[in-house]
N, C-alpha and C positions, 0 to 999 in steps of 0.2 A: 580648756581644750585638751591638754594631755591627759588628764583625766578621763573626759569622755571616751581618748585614744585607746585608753588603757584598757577600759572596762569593755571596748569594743574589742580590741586581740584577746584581751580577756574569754569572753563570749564564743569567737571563733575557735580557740584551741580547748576552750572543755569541749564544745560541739562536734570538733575535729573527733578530740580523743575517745569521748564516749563512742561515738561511729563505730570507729578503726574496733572498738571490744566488741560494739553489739556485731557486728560483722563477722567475726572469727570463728568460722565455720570446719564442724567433724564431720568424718565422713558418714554417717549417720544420724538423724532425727526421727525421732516418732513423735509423732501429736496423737494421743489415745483422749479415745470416747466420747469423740466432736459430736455434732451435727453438722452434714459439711452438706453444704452448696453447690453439685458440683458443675453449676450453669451447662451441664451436658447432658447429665446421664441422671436428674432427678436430686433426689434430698436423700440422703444417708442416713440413718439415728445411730447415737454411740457407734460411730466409725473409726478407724485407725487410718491415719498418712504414716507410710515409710518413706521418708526421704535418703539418698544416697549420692553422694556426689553431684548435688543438686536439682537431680530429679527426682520425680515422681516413682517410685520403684513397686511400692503396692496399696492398695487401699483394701480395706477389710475388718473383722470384727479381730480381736485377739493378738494380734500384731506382737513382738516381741524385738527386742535390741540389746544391743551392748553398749548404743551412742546414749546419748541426750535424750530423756523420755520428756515432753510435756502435756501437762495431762489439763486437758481442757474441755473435762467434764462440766456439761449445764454451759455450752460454750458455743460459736457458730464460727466456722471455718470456709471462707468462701473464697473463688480464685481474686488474684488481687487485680484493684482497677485499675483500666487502662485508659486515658484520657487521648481523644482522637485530634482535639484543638490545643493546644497550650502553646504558650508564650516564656513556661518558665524559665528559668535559667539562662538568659539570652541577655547580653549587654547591647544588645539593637537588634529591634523588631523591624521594622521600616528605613528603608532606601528612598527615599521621594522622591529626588532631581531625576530619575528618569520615568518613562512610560513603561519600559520594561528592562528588568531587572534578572533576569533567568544566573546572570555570571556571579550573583552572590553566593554564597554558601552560610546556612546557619550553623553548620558546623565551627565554622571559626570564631561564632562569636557564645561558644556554651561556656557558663558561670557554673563549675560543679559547688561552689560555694554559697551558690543562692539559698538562704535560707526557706525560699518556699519550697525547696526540693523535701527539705525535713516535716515540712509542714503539709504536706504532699501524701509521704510516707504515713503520719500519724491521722491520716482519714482514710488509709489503706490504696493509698494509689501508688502504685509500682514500675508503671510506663507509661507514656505520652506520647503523642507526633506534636515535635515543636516546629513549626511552621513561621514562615516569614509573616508581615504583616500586612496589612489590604491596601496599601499607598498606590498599589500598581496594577493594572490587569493582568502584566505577567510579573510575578514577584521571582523571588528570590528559591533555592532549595531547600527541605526538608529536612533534618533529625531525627529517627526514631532513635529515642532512648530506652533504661529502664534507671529508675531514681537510684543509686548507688551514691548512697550519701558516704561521705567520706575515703571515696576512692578516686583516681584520677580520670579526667574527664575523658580517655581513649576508655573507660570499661562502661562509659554508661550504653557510648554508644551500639545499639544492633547491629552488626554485622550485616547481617542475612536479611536484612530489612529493604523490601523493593524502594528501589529510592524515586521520590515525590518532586513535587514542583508547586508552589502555592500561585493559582489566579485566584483574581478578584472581580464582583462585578459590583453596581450600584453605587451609591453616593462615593465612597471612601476613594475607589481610584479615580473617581471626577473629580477629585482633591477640590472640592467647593465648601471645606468649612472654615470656617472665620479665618483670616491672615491665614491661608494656603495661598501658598507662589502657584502663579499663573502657568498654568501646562496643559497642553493635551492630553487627552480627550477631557472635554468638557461636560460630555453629553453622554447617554450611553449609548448612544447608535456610534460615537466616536470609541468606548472603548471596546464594541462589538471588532470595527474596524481595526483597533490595533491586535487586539487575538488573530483575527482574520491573516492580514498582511504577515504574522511573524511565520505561520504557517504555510503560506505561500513561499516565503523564505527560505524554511527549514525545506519543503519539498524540494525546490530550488538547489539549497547548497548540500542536499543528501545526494540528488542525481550528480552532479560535479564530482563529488566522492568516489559513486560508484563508476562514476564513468574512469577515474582515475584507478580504481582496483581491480577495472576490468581490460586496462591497456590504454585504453583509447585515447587519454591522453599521460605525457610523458613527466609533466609539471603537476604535482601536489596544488590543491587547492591552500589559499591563507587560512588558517584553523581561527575559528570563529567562537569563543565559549558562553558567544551568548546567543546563539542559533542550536549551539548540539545537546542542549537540553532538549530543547524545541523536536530536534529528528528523536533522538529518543524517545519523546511521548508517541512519531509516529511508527516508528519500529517495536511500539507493547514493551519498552524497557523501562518508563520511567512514567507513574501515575502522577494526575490532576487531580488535587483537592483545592475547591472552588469556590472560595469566601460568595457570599450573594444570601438574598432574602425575597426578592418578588420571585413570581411564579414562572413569568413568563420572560424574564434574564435568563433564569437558570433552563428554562426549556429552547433559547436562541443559545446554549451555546451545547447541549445535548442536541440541538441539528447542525453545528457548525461540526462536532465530532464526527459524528456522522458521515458528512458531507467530503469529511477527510481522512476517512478510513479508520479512526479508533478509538476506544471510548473513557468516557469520565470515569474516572474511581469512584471519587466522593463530593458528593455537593454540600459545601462545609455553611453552618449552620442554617440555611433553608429551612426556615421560618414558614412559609408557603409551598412546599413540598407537599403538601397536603392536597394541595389544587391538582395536581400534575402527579401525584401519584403511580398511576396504570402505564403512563409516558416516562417514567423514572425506571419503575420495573423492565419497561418493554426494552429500554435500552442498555440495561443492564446496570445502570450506577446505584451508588450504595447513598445514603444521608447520614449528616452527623449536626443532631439539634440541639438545642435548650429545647426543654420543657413548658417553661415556664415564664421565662425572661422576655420582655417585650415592654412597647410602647417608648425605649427610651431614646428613639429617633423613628422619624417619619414613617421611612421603608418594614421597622418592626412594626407596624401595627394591625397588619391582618394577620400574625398567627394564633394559634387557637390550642389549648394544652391536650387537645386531641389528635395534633399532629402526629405524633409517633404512633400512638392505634392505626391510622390510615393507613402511613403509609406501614407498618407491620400486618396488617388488615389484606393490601395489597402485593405482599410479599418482598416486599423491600427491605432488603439487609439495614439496619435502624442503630446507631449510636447518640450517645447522650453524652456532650461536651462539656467542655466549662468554659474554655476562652476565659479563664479569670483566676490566680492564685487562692482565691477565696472559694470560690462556685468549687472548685477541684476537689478541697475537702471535705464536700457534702454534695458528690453524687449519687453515694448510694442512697440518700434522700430523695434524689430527681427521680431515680429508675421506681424508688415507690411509688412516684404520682403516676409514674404510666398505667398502674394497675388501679387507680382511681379514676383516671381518667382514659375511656375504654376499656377498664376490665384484663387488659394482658395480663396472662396468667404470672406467677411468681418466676417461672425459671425465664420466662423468654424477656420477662422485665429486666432480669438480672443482667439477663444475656448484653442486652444495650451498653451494659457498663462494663463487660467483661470478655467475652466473645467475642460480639461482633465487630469492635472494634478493633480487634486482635485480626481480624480476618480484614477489614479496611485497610490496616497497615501490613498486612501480610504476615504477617506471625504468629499466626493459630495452631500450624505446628507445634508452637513451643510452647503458648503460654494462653490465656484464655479462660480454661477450664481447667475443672482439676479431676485429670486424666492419668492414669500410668503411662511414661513415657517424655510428660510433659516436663519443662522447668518447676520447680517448685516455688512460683510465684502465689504467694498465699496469705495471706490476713487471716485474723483470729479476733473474732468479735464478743463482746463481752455478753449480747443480746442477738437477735436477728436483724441483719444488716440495715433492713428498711423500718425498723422503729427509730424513734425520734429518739428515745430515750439510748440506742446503742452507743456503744465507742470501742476505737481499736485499742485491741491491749498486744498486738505486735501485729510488726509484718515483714515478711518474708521476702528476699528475693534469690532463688536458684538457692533456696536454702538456709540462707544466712538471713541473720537477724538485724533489720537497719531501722527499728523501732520498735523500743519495747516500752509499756508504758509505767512500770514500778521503776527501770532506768532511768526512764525520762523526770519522774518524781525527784531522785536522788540530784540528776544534775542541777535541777533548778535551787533545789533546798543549797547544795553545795556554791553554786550561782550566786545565792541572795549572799550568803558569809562572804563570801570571796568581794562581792560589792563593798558590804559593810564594812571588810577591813581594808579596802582601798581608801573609803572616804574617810574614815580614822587616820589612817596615815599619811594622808594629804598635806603636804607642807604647808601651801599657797595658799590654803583654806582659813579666813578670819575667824574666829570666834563669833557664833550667831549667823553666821553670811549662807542662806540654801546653797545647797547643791545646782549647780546649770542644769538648764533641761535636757530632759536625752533627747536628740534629736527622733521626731518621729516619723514612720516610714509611709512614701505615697503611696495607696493601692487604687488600681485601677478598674473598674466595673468591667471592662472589656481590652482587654491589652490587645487586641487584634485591628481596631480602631483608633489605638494609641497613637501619636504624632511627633507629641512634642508642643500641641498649639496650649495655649491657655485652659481650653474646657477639656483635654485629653482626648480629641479628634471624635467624640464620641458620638456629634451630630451631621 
């Protein structure tokens, strides 16, 4: 067991310290003679990024410095991905014991030492919305980050990032999978009902408010923190992203908005968004899918890997999630199928994993694309992003380097010695006796369905 301890501190602080190097950022970088990606503005050939104090400063042929030149000739440079569902980094996803849950914050429970934040970085993803998880019709608050491996967990988070609110609709908040504790809503007309009534609520305890800020009355209302999420969606301060899969869930709560003055952001993974399409557009909300992923509960089983055509077909702002620490470092895989499947051209495929997600979370200002102006949020691909045979050979965040892959070489080589001379010097260790097993890590197909129960809530 101390051993194991060992090799585990062990593990964290080369991880730590390599970070903290790759990190250390000049006031200047040139990457010369890419082919860059710029999901905006077309394909570049032999182009130059000037970065400077983190930005985007110029892009061009001929470019010249005094900083750090890297030359990524025969190379592809595309803006880095931005993940619209995730779970990572979170020592609890789900609140269960209640129906609604708005007074959480996933802020207080972010792991900047989760190692799938690194393993995140080395498939080129650089920001997430980490979202509560589906236990509840009204869940918990949102996160946007950007992966800042080896810094402290106040730098990951956006700033400037409109801040969210995770509902859920379908099986998960009916909590009906195996040994779930007996709660309301049962049913989904029960948890249409609980959305319904918290909104009636917030209308409710906003008028009280204003009635108190406009005189009327002399006594302060009781301050409520789990209704002023609630006003906030309806004063346009605070977006809905909205776990669901059938067609006709997600289209009863695009009339419940509706009905109450204001709209969905994002209908998170909508699977059957495809059906409803023209009524997604018309209402204004945005989709964030799998591709691909289905059949592995009930409600997944009519999507079709032409959803993202449709609804992009239809005009609907279109992301491509992971919901899974694994799915996350092969999305730019996913956004290839959409160009297999319907034909979406190359940028606007890109877009799915870079853009528009950027524009879901609200921070296409800064990041997204690779634009003068922008952060220099950027990956560097060995190949063109959507072959099979690609890989990152670094990635960028606002400049700095939090994955590079001949670094990543050296740590592990350094890693395995560092092992070897542990188990050599092991006192307690017999002659002939194996080494204990390293303990191995749970991963989960859908961390947004996670629980806690035995099968990982995932039906």
């Amino acid at each position: 067991m101390k051993k194991i301890t060992a090799l585990f501190l062990l593990q964290i602080l080369i991880l730590s310290s390599v970070s903290m190097v790759l990190a250390q950022s000049s006031s200047e970088v040139l990457i010369k003679n890419a082919t860059i990606l710029t999901a905006a503005k077309g394909t570049l050939l032999n182009s130059d990024i000037l970065i400077s104090n983190g930005k985007i400063v110029k892009i061009g042929k001929g470019l010249t410095t005094t900083g750090r030149t890297i030359d990524a000739t025969g190379k592809f440079v595309s803006p880095g991905i931005i993940d619209a569902h995730s779970h990572t980094m979170q020592d609890a996803t789900n609140e269960v014991a209640f129906k609604v849950t708005s007074m959480t914050r996933i802020r207080d429970v972010l792991n900047p030492s989760e190692i799938g934040v690194y393993r995140a970085l080395a498939g080129g993803v650089t920001a997430a919305n980490l979202l509560h998880g589906s236990a509840n019709p009204i869940g918990g608050l949102n996160s946007v980050v950007k992966f800042k491996w080896g810094k402290p967990v106040e730098d990951f988070v956006v700033a400037d990032a409109p801040p969210g609110i995770k509902f859920a609709l379908g099986e998960n908040p009916k909590r009906q999978n195996p040994g779930a504790p007996a709660r309301y809503p049962r049913t989904r007309m029960g948890t249409m009902e609980v959305i319904r009534e918290m909104f009636v609520k917030a209308r409710d305890y906003k008028q009280t408010w204003d009635d108190y800020r406009a005189g009327k009355n002399k006594v302060p209302p009781r301050r409520d923190i789990e209704i002023e999420p609630i006003v906030e969606i309806l004063e346009g301060k605070r977006d809905v992203h909205c776990h669901g899969y059938r067609s006709d869930e997600h289209l009863n709560l695009l009339r419940l908005a509706e009905e109450f003055g204001f709209r969905i952001k994002v209908l998170q993974h909508a699977l059957e968004a495809y059906k409803i399409a023209p009524e997604i557009a018309k209402h204004g909300a945005m989709a964030s899918i799998f591709v691909d992923s289905w059949s592995y509960k009930l409600e997944a089983y009519d999507t079709i890997p032409y959803n993202a055509y449709i609804l992009w077909k239809n005009g609907v702002n279109v992301s491509i999630n992971s919901d899974s620490d694994e799915r996350m470092r092969r999305l730019n895989l996913d956004a290839a199928k959409v160009m297999r499947y319907g034909g979406v051209p190359e940028q606007d495929s890109l877009q799915m994993i870079t853009l528009n997600p950027a524009k879901q979370l609200g921070i296409d200002k800064r990041t997204g694309s690779v634009e003068v102006g922008k952060d220099a949020d950027l990956v560097i691909w060995n190949a063109h992003p959507f072959s099979a045979y690609s890989k990152v050979e670094m990635t960028m965040i606002e400049g700095e380097v939090y994955f590079d892959i001949a670094t990543d070489k050296e740590m592990r080589a350094k890693m395995a010695k560092e092992r070897q001379d542990l188990e050599k010097a092991e006192p307690n260790r017999g002659s002939g006796t194996a080494p204990p097993p390293i303990p191995k890590e749970r991963r989960k197909a859908h961390h947004d369905d996670a629980d806690g129960h035995k099968d990982g809530g995932k039906n």
